[in-house]
N, C-alpha and C positions, 0 to 999 in steps of 0.2 A: 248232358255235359255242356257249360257256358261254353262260348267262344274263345274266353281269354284261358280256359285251363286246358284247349283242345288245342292253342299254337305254346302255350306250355310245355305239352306235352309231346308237340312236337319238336320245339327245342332239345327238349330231353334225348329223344330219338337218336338227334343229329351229333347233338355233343356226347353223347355217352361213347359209342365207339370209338372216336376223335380221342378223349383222356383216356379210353383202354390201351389205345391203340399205341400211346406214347409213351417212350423207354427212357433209363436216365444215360446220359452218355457215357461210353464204354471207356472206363479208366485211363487205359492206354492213349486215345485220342483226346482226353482232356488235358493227358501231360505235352502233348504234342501242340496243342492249340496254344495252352500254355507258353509255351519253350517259343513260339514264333513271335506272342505276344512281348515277351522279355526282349526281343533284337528291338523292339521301337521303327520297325518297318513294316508301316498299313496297308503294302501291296502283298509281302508275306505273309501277311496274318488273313489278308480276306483269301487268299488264294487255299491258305490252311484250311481257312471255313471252311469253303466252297466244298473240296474236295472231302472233307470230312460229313457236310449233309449232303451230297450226294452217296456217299458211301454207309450211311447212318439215315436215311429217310424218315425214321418216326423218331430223331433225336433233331430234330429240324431245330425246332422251336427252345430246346433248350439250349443249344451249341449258338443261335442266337443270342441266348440271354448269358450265356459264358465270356461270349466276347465283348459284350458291350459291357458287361463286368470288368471284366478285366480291364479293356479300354477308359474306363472312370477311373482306377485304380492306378493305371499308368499315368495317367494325365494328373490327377492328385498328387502322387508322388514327384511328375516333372517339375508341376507348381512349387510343391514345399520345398525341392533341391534348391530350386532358382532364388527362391524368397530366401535363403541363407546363405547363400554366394557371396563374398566378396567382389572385387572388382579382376584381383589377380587370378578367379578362379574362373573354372567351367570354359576354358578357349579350346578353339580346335583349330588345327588348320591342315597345310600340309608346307614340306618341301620340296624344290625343284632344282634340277640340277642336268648341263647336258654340256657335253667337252669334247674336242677333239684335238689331235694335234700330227699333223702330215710334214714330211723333210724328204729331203732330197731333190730331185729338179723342181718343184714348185712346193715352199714351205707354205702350208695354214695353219693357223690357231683361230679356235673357238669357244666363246665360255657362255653360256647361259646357266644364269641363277635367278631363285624365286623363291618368295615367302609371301606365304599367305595365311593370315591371322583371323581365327572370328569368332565372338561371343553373341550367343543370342541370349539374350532376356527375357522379363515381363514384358517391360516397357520399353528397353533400351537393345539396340541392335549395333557390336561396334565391326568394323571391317580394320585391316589393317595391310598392306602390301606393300612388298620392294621387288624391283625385277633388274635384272643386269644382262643387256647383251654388248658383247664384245667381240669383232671377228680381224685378223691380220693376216694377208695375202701376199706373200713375198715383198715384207718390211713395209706393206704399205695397210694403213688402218681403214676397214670401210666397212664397221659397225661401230658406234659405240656411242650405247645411247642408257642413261637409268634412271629411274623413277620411283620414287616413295610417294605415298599417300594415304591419309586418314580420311574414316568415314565413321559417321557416326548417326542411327536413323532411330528417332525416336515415334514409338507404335502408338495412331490411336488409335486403333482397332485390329484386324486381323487384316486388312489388307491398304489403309492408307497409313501413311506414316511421311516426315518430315525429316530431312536432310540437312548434315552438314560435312561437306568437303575440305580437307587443306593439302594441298598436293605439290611438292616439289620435282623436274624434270629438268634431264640436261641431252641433248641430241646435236650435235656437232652436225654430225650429215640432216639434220634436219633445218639448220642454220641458227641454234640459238644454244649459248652456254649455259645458260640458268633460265629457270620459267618458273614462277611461283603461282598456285591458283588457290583462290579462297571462291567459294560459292554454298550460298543457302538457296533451298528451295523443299518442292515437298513429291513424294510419289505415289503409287498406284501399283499394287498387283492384281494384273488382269488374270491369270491363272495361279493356284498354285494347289498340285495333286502330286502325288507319289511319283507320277512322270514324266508331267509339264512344270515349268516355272517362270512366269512370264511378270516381267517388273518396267513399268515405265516411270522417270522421274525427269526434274527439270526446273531449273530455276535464273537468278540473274547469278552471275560470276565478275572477279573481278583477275586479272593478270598482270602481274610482272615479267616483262620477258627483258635478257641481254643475248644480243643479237654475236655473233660469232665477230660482224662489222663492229663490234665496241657502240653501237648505239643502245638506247633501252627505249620501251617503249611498255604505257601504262594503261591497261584496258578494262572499258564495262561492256563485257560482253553477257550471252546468254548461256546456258547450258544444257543440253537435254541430251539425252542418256536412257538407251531401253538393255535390258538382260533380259537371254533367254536359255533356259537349261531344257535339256529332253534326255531322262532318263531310256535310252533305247532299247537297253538290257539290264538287266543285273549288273552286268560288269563292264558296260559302256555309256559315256557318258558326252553329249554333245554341248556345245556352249557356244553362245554368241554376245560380245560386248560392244555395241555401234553405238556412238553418240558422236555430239557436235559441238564446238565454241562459235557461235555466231554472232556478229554486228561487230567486231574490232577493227581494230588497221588489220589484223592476220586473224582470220577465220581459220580452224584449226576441225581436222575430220579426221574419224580414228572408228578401227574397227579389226577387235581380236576373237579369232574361229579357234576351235580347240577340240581335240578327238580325242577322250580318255581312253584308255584300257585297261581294267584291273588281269596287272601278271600272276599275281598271289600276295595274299594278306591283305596288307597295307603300300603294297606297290605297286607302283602302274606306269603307263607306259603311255606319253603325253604328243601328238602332233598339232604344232598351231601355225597359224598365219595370221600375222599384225602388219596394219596398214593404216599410215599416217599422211596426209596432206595435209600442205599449209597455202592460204593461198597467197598468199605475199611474204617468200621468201627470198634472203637477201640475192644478188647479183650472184650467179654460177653455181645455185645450189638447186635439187630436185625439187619441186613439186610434193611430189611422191616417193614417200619410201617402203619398204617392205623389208619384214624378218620371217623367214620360216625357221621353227626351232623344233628339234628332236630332244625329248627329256623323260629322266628317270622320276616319277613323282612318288613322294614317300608320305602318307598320311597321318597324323597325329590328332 
């Protein structure tokens, strides 16, 4: 017998048991891999695998090829929804909401409100938010501070992409009535997996502020800005927003920590801390400010 029909034939050997030995996967579990594949979450689906070829050993190889099926399949169909969207369609966001209100020897009220707006696309990635806190301490005001702002990040790839900011703010305790920012620039996501999400960005900005003093003052500063999300659980979710305005007459430092908790469904249960310094702010006003807020968040 030649050489080549003797490692032939030991191929044959090795692979014939190998195809005997593999089974098709057992109905039940393909509706199961299935039904995880349909939620659009690639931590439940590989955990579905996982557990499913462990438990299926000579369906290894097929429950494999199920998933990456399937996953083609999902991703085709996310492609053609998005390719048909209008503008007003496909947004998600959530609501926020957190009140109190105390009487008798020491009156307080408290109002935190929030919206948070967002479409992702092909190409186009839009953000959208307004946030309200408001606090009053026996007749006297010592929060009240609110913020809108648009963002708009165009994809060229899967992880750089280009930015544009317009953002309006008004912080009394922070020493200015009105602030307007416009800033382009471009970013960077250093992680992004099922339950990391790491984004750094940063570009020139320009600001309008009026000072509480009636003065105004018009700035070309810098902007740099990182997010980070750590999905910790299923139903917890951690966040971090730190960036910076630098080079103005008022260098501006800001950074919001946030503790999700899903209660049930689509409600959860929010603890955050935002912290702002300015560094030239006017005569008899803080440095430094801070808000802790307790909120009910509702998901859409």
């Amino acid at each position: 017998m030649s050489r080549w029909k003797l490692i032939l034939a030991a191929g044959c050997a090795v692979l014939i048991p190998t195809i005997a030995s593999a089974e098709p996967i057992p109905g039940p579990i393909v509706q199961i891999i299935t039904a995880a594949a349909k939620t659009g979450n690639a931590a439940a689906l590989k955990s579905t695998a996982d557990l499913a070829k462990a438990t299926n050993p000579r369906s290894v190889v097929e429950i494999d090829a199920l998933v990456v099926n399937l996953q083609r399949k999902a991703e085709a169909a996310r492609v053609a929804t998005l390719r048909s969207q209008g503008f007003f369609e496909g947004w998600s966001g959530e609501g926020e909401v957190g009140a109190s209100l105390t009487t008798g020897t020491s009156k307080n009220k408290t109002l935190a409100l929030g919206i948070n707006l967002k479409k992702d696309g092909l190409q186009w990635r839009h953000k959208f938010a307004v946030v309200t806190n408001y606090a009053r301490s026996d007749d006297t005001t010592t929060a009240d501070r609110y913020l809108a702002n648009y963002e708009g990040n165009y994809k060229f790839g899967p992880r750089l992409f280009s930015y544009g900011l317009l953002q309006w703010e008004q912080d009394r305790f922070a020493g200015f009535s009105r602030r307007y920012t416009e800033s382009l620039g471009a970013g960077y996501t250093i992680l992004d997996s099922p339950k990391f999400n790491w984004q750094i960005s940063g570009g020139p900005a320009l600001r309008q502020t009026r000072f509480i003093t009636h003065k105004s003052e018009n700035d070309m500063t810098g902007h740099a800005e990182t997010t980070f999300n750590w999905n910790a659980s299923p139903s917890t979710v951690l966040t971090e927003d730190l960036g910076a305005y630098l080079g103005g007459g008022d260098n501006t430092y800001f950074s919001t920590t946030a503790l999700t908790t899903k209660i049930m469904g689509d409600l959860s249960a929010r603890m955050s801390f935002n912290l702002t310094s300015e560094s030239n702010p006017p005569p008899g006003i803080d440095a430094t400010n801070t808000i802790t807020r307790l909120t009910l968040v509702y998901g859409f």
